[in-house]
C-alpha positions as CSV (number, residue, x, y, z in Angstrom):
1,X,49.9,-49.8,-17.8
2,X,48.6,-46.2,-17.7
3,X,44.9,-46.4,-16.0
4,X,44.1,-42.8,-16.2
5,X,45.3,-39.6,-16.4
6,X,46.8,-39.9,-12.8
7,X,48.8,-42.8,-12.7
8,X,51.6,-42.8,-14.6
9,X,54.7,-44.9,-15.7
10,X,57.3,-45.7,-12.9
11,X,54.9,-45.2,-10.1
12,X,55.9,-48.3,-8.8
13,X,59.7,-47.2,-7.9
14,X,58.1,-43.4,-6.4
15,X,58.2,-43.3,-2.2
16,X,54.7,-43.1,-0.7
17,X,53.4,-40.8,0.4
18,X,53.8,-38.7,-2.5
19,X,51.6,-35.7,-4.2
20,X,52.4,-35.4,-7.7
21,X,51.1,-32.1,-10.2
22,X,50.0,-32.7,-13.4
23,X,50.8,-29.5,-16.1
24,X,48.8,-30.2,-18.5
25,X,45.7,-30.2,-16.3
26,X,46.7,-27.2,-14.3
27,X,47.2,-25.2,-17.5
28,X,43.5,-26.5,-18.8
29,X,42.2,-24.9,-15.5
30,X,44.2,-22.0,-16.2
31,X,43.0,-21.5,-19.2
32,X,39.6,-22.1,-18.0
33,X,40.1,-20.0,-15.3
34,X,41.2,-16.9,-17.4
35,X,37.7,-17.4,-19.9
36,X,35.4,-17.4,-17.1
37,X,37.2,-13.9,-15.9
38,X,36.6,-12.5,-19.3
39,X,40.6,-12.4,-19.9
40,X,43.6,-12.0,-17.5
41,X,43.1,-8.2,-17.3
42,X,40.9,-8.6,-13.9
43,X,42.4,-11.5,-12.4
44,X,44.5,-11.7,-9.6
45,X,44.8,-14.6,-8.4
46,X,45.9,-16.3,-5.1
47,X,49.1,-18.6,-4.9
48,X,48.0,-20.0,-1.3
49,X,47.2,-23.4,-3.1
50,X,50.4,-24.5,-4.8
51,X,53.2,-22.0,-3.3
52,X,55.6,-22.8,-6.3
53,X,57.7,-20.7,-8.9
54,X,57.1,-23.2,-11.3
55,X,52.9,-23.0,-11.4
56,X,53.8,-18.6,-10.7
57,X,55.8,-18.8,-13.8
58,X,52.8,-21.2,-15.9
59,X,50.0,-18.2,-14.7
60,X,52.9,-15.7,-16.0
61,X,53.1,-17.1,-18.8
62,X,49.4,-17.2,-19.4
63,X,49.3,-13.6,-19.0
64,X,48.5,-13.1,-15.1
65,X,50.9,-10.8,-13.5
66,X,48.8,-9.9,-9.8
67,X,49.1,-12.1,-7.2
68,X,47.4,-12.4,-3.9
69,X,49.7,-14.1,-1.4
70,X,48.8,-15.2,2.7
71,X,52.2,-15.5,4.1
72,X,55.3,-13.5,4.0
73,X,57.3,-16.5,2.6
74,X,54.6,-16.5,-0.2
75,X,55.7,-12.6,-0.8
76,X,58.8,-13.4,-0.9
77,X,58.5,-15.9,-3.8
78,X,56.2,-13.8,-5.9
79,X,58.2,-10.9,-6.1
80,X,61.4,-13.2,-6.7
81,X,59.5,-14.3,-9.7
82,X,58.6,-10.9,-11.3
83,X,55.3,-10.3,-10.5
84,X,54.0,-6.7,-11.9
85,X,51.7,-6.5,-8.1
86,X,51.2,-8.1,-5.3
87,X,48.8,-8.2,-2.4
88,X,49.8,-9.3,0.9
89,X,46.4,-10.7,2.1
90,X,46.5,-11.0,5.6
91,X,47.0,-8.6,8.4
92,X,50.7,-7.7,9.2
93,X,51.5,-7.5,12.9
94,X,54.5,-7.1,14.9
95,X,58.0,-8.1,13.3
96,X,56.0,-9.0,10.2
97,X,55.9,-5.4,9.5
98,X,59.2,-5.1,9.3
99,X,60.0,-8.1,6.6
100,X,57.0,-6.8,4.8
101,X,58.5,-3.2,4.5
102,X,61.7,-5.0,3.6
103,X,60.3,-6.5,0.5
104,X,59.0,-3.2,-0.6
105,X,62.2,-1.7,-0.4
106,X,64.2,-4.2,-2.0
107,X,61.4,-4.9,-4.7
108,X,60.8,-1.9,-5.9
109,X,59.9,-3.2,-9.5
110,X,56.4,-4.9,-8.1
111,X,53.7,-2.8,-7.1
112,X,53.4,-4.3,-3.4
113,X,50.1,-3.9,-1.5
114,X,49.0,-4.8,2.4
115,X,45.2,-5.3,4.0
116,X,44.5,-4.1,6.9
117,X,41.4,-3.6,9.4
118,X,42.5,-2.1,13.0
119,X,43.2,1.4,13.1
120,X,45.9,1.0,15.2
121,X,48.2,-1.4,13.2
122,X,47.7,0.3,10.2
123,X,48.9,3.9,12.2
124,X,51.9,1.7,13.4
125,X,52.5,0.3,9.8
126,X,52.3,3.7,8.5
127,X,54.9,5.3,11.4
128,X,57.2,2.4,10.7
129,X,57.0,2.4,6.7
130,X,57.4,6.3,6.9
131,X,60.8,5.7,9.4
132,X,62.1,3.7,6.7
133,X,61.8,6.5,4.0
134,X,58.7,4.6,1.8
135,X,55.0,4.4,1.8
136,X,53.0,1.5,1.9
137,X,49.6,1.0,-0.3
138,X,46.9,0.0,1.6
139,X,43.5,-2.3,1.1
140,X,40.9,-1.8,3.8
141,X,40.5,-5.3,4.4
142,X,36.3,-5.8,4.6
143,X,34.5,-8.1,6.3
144,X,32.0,-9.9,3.7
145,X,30.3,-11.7,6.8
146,X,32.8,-14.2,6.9
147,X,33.7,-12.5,10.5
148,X,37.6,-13.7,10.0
149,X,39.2,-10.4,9.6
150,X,38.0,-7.3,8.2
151,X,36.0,-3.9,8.8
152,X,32.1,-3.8,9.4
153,X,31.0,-2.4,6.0
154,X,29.2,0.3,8.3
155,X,32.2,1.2,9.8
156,X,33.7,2.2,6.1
157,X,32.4,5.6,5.9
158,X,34.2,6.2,8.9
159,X,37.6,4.5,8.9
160,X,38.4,5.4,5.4
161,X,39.1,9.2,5.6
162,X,40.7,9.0,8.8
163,X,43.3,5.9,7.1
164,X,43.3,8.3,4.4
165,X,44.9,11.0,6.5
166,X,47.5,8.6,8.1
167,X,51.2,9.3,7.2
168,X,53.6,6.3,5.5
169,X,50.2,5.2,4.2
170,X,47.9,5.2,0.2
171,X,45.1,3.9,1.2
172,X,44.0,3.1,-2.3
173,X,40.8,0.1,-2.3
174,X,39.5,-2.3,-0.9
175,X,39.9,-6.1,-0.4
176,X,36.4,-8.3,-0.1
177,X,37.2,-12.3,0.3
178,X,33.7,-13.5,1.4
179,X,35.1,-17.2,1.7
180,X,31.8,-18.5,4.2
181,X,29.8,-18.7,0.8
182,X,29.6,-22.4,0.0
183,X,25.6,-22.0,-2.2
184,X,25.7,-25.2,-4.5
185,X,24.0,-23.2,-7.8
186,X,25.2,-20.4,-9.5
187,X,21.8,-18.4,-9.4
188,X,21.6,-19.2,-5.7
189,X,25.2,-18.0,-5.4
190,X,24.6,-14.6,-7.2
191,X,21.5,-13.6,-5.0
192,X,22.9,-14.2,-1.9
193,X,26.2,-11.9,-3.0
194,X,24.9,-9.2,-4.8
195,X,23.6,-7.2,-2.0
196,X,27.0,-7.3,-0.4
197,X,28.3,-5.9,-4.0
198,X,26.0,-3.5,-4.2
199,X,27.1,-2.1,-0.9
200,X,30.4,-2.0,-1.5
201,X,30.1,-0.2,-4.4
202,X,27.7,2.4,-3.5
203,X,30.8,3.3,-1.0
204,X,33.2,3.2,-3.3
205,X,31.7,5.7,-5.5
206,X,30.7,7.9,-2.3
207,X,34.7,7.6,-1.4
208,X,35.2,8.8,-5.2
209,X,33.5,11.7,-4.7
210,X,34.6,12.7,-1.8
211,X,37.8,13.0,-4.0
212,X,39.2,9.8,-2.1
213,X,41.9,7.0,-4.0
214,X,39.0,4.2,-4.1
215,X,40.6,2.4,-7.6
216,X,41.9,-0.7,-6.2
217,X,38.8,-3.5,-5.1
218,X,40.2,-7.1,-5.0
219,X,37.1,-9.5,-4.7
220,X,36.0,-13.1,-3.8
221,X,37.8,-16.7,-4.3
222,X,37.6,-19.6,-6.4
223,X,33.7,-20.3,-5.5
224,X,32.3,-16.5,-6.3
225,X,34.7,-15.2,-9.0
226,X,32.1,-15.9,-11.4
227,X,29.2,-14.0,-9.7
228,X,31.7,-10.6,-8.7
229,X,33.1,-11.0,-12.8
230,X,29.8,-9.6,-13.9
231,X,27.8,-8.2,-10.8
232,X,31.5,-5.7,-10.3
233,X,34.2,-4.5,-12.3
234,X,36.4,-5.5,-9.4
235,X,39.9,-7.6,-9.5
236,X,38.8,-11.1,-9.2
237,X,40.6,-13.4,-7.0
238,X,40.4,-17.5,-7.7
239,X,42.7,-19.6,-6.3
240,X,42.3,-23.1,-5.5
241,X,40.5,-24.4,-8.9
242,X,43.9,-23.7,-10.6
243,X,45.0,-26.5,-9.4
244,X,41.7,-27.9,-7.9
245,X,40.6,-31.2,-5.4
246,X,37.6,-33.5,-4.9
247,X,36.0,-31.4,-2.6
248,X,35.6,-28.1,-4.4
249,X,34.2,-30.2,-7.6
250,X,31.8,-31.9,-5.7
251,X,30.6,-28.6,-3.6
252,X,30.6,-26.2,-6.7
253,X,29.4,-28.3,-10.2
254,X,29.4,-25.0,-12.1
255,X,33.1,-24.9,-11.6
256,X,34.1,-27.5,-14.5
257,X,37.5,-27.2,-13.0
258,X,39.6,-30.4,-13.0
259,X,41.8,-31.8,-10.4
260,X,45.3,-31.2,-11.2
261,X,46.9,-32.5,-8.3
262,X,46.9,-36.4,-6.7
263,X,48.3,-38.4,-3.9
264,X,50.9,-42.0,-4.9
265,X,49.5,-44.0,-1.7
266,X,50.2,-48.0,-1.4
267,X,48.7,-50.7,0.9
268,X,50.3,-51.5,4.1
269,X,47.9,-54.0,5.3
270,X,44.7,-56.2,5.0
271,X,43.3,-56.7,9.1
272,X,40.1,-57.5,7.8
273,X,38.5,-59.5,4.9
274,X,37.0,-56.7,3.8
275,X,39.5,-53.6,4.7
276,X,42.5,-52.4,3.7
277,X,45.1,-50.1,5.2
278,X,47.3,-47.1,3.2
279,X,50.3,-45.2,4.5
280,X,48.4,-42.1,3.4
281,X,47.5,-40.9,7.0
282,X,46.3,-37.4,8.4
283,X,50.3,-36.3,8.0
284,X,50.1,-37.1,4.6
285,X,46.7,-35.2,3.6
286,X,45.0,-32.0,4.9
287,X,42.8,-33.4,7.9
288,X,41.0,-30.0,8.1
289,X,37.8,-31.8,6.2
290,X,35.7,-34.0,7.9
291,X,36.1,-37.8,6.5
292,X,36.7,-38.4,3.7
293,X,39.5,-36.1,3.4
294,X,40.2,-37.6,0.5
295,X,38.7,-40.2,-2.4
296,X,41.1,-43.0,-4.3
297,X,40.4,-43.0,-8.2
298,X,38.3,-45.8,-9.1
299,X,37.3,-46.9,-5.7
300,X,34.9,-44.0,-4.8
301,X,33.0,-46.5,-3.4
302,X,35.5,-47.3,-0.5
303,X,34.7,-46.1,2.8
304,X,37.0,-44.7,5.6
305,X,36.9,-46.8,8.9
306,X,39.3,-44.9,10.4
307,X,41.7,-42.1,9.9
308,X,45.0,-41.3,12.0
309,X,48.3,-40.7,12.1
310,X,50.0,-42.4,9.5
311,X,46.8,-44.8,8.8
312,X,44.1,-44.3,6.3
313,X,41.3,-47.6,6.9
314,X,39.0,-48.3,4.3
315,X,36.2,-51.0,4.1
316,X,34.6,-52.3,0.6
317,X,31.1,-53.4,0.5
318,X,30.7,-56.4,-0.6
319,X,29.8,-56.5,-3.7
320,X,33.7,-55.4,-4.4
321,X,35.3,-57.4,-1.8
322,X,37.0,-59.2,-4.7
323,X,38.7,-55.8,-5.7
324,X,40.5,-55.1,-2.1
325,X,43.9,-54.6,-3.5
326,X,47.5,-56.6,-2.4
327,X,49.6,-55.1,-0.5
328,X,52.1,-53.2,-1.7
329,X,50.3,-52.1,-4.3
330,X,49.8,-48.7,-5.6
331,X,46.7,-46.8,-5.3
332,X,45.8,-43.0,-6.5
333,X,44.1,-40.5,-4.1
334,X,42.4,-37.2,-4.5
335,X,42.6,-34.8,-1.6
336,X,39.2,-33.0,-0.3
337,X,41.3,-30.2,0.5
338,X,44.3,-29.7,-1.7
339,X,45.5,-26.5,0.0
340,X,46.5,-27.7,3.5
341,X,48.1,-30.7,1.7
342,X,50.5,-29.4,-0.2
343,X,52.4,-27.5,2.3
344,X,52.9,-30.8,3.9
345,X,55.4,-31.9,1.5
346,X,58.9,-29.9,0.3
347,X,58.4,-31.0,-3.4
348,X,56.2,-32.4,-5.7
349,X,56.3,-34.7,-8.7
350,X,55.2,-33.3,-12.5
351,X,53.8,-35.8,-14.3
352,X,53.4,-34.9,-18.2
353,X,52.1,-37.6,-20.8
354,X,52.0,-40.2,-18.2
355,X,55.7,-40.3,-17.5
356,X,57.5,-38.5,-14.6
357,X,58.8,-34.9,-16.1
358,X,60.5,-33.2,-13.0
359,X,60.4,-32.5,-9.3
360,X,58.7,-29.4,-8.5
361,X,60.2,-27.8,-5.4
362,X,57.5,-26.3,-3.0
363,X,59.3,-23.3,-2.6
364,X,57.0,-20.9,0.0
365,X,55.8,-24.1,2.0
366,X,58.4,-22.7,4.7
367,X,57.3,-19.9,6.4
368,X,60.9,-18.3,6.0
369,X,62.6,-17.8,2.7
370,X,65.1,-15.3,3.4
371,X,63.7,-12.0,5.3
């Protein structure tokens, strides 16, 4: 019997732990995605939340052809797939430069981009790309007061003509990911970025003039794409709500993004009369959040006792003791934090109408592909 639209038909014969995908959700939030970005002209989204072909090919398919990527392996799969751009997101350092410069050359095809915010790597990135015979395109990777990576916006002025000068390097825009913005309403949201917008586009235009390349500006994440679509006419960047988790709907309600992603987890044990024990432990879900890290459909109401290795306690109050479920039996979770939990497992499960569809191989959860 089909409870909801996460459990599904033969869940009972599935290994547990198991995360499992749902299409037809993940292409609502697609679709949902692309009308709150006004169209796929200005998206460019990130891939650091499923790492798959298959979902690459359903936003290809939808029209989306940027991609914004974390880790080389992540590169590696987007230009395998066909991408038209994409945008290595994180600062390259050591022999990384070298499988990223590999890519470029063998990928001619996609228009391949790299961050950067130290002077130094990006002179050694440029001496390096220009030994190899090809020039890299460069973002000046900003720091949107997340204090991660990224240049002081002071510092622009500065930086940018001298990177401009650099040989083996087009230093052609700017990326702005201001991910330490967690305001709960949308107005609240807005004010608190738009000065930061404002700033970086006052340089841009001063860059402009100054007869600078200032054309590319990649901008925000899943929470703030809506704010930068119409305070900028930058790229925008989502990337979780395509396939979405608990704790981004419950943080941001003006994303009406579902989940699209869910956790098969059974009952190992009942120590307690008024506990119960899964096999869905911390190596089975990201443990970055603080507890919860996760929430089982239809008993929101459960509380976690304690949370380890390959043990996730729960205690009922008890007005629901009578609803503590046998062991054995099979029980659906939601992560908090869907990102850091789906690297954790090689491959996934599509469920479509209810019924298992396919196996969905995680293909950049490795950090090596080929290069």
């Amino acid at each position: 019997m089909i409870e909801n639209r996460y459990h599904f038909e033969g869940q009972e014969n599935v290994y547990s732990p198991q995360l499992v995908f749902y299409p037809q959700i993940i292409e609502e939030n697609i679709s949902l995605m692309i009308k709150m970005a006004g169209g796929t002209r200005r998206l460019w989204p990130h891939i650091k939340t499923h790492k798959m072909e298959k979902v690459t090919k359903m936003l290809m398919d939808a029209g989306i052809s940027r991609f914004k990527c974390a880790t080389i392996a992540e590169l590696e799969m987007v230009v395998k797939t066909g991408a038209k751009a994409a945008l290595m997101a994180y600062p390259l350092v050591s022999p990384n430069m070298e499988r990223f410069i590999s890519i470029c050359k063998d990928f001619p095809s996609t228009c391949i981009y790299a961050i950067g915010d130290d002077t130094e790597q990006v002179r050694k990135l440029g001496i390096l790309a220009k030994s190899c015979g090809i020039t890299i395109k460069l973002l000046m990777d900003i720091d949107m007061g997340q204090h991660r990576t990224g240049v002081d916006p002071k510092r622009i002025k500065e930086l940018y003509p001298m990177w401009s000068m650099l040989g083996g390097i087009h230093l052609c825009g700017f990326h702005c990911y201001d991910g330490h913005r967690h305001e709960y309403e949308l107005k609240e949201l807005e004010e608190a970025i738009r000065p930061m917008d404002e700033v970086i586009d006052r340089v841009k235009h001063d860059l402009l003039r100054q007869g600078l390349d200032c054309s590319i500006i990649v901008m925000g994440g899943t929470p703030t794409f809506p704010c930068h679509e119409y305070l900028t006419d930058a790229y925008l960047s989502p990337g979780t709500c395509v396939i979405q988790d608990s704790g981004y709907r419950r943080a941001y309600p003006y994303l009406p993004f579902v989940p699209g992603a869910a956790l098969l987890t059974r009952v190992i044990s009942r120590p307690m009369g008024n506990t119960f024990t899964l096999d869905l432990g911390t190596k089975a879900v990201a443990c970055d959040p603080p507890i919860p890290r996760a929430e089982i459909v239809g008993m929101e109401y459960a509380q976690t006792l304690m949370h380890n290795e390959e043990h996730w306690v729960l205690k009922v109050p008890d007005e629901h003791l009578k609803d503590i479920p046998e062991i054995g039996s099979v029980l659906i979770a939601l992560p908090v934090h869907i990102c850091p939990t789906t690297v954790l497992y090689p491959s996934v499960l599509a469920v479509v109408d209810g019924k298992i569809n396919d196996r969905w191989e995680v293909t950049a959860g490795k950090r090596r592909i080929f290069y």
